[in-house]
N, C-alpha and C positions, 0 to 999 in steps of 0.2 A: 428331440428338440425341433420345433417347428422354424420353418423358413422366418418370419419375423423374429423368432425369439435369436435366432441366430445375427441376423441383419442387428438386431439394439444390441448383441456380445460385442461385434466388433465394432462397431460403432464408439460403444465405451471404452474398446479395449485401446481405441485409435487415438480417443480423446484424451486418455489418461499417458499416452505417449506424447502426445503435442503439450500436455501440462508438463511433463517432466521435461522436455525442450525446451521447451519455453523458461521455467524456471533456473534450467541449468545455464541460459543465454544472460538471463538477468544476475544470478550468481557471479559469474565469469565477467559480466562488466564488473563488478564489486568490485572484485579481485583486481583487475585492472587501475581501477581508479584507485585503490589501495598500494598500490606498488605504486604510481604516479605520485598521490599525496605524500608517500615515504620520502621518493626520493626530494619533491620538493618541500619536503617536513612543514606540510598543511597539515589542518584537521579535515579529516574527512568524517567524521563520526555525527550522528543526529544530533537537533540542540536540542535539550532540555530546557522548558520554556517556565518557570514557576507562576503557577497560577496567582500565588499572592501579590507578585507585582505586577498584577493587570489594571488597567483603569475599568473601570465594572462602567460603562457605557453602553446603554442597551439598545443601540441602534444597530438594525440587522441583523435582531436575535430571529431563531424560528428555524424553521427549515426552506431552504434554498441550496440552490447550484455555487459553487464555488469553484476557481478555478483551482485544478492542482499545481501551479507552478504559486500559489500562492500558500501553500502547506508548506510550512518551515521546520517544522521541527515538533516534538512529543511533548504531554506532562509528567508521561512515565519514563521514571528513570530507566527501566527494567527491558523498555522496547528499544533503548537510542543504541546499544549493544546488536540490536537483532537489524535494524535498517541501517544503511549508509543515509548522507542527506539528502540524495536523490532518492531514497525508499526504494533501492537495491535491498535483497534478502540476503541472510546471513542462512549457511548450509544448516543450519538448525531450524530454520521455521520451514523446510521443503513440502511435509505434510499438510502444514495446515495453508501454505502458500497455493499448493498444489489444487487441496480444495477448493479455495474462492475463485482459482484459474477455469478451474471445470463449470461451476458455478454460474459464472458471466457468460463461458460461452455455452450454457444451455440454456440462458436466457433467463435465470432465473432472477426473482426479485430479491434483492439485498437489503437491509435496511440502510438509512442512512449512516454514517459516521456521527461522531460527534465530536465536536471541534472548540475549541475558543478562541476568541480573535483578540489579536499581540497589533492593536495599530493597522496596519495593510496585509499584515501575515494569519497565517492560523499555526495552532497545536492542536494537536490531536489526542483526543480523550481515548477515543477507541474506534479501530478503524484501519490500525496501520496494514493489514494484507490487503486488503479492497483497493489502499491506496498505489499498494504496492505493484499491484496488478493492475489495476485503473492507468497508470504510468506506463507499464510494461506495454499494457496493450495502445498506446498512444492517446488516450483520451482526454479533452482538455477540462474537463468538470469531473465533479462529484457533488451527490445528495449529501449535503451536511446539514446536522442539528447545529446549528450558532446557542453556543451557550451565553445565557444571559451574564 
């Protein structure tokens, strides 16, 4: 093995440690805030947002930046189970969360999410790791499709 082949092993090997840290940091608020909303018997679970009772107003459709404290909640039912409402992961989506972590921090280009807009809020069509990680890592946007 050549000296660079070795220099990008541990490189990967370092980075796929910092994803699992990282991830298991964002788990671990979960969990926290899941005993918190217990005892105070809040919901802490994603909103499902139904698409049918949106007003179909196409202003601000396209793609654009969108703040993430403005992402409220899913259209899928099947993700509101996998994020908290803060789009904390749930110890089932570790792999593919893991992924988009390494992902971002190799610079890679993502595509945008795609989103619909609830009013001042968005749901997310698809998208929810990017976001969830977009969050993790403190960032205050994301490239969102605005669905018409």
């Amino acid at each position: 093995m050549s000296h660079v082949q070795q220099i990008d092993v541990s490189v990967s090997a370092w980075s796929e440690l910092d994803a699992d840290k990282a991830f298991t940091q964002a788990s671990r608020a979960r969990g926290r805030a899941a005993l918190v909303a217990r005892l105070r018997r809040t919901r802490l679970g994603l909103t499902v947002f139904d698409e049918t009772r949106r007003s179909r107003s196409h202003s601000g459709r396209g793609v654009r930046e969108i703040p993430l404290d403005a992402i409220k909640g899913t259209t899928e039912p099947n993700r509101a189970a996998q994020f908290d409402r803060e789009f904390r992961p749930a110890k089932l989506t570790r792999r593919r969360w893991q992924r988009v972590w390494l992902a971002f921090h190799r610079g890679a280009t993502l595509p945008p999410i795609s989103v619909v807009q609830f009013g001042d809020a968005y749901a997310i069509r698809d998208g929810h790791h990017r976001v969830s990680v977009a969050k993790a890592l403190g960032a205050p946007s994301i490239r969102a499709i605005v669905a018409a």
